[in-house]
C-alpha positions in Angstrom: -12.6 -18.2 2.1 -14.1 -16.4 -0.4 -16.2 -12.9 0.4 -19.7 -14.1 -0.5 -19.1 -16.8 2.6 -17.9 -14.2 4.6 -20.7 -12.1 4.1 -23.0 -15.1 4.7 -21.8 -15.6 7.9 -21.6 -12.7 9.7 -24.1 -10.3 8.2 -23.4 -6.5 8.3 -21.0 -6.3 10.7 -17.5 -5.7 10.9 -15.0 -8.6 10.8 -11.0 -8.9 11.5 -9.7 -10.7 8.3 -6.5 -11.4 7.1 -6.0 -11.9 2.7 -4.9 -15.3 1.5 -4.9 -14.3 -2.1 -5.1 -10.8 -4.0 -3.8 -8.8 -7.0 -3.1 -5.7 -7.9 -4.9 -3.6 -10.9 -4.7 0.5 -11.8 -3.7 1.4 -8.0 -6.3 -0.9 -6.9 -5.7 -4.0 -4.5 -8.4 -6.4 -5.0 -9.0 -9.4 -2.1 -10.2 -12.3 -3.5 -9.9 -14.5 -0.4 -9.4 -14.1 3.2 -8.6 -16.3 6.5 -11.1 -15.1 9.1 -9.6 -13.8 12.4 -13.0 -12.8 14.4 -16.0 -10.9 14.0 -15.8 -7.4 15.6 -18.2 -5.9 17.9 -19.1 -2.6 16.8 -17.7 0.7 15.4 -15.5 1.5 18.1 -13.9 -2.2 18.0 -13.2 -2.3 14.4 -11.5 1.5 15.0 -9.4 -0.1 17.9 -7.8 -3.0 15.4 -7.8 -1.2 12.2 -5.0 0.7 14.0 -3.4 -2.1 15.0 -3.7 -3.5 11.7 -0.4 -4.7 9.8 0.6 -6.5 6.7 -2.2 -8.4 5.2 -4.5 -8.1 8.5 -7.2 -5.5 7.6 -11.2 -4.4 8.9 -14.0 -4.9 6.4 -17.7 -4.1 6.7 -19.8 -6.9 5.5 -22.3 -4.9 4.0 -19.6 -4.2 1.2 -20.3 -6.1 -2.3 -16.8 -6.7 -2.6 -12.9 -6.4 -0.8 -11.2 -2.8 -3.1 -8.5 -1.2 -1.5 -6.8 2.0 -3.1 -2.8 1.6 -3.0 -1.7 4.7 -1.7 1.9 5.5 -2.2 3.9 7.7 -0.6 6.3 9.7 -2.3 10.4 8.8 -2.1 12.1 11.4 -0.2 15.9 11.3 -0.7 17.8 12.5 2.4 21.4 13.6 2.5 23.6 11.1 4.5 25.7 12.5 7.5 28.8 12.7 5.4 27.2 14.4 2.4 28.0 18.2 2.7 26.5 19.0 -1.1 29.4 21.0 -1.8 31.1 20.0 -4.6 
């Protein structure tokens, strides 16, 4: 479903959604259309599920012209393994 539909249907609120279909642009993930999983209640709802939120399933306000997510990406840390003693 597209985000205009969305929007449409539930009105400035928040809503549970999951993305069907999306790409990628300048560190920018943008949602171009979603499966609907529910409408959430209020602030305190959306908070509760946002944590829970995994993989594609994400919170979205409604009142939002479009779906832009900044990619955030966390640096690479290299660890030494057990048998490493970085003598050499």
């Amino acid at each position: 479903m597209r985000w205009e539909k969305v929007q449409e249907i539930y009105p400035n609120q928040f809503v549970l959604l999951q993305s069907l279909k999306s790409h990628v642009e300048a560190d920018k993930k943008y949602i171009e259309e979603v499966a609907i999983i529910r409408p959430l209640e209020d602030e305190r709802e959306a908070t509760k599920e946002l944590l829970k939120a995994k993989g594609d399933r994400f919170v979205y306000h409604t009142s939002k012209p479009s779906i832009v997510m900044e990619i955030i990406r966390k640096p690479n840390i290299r660890r030494k393994a057990p048998n490493e003693s970085g003598v050499h």
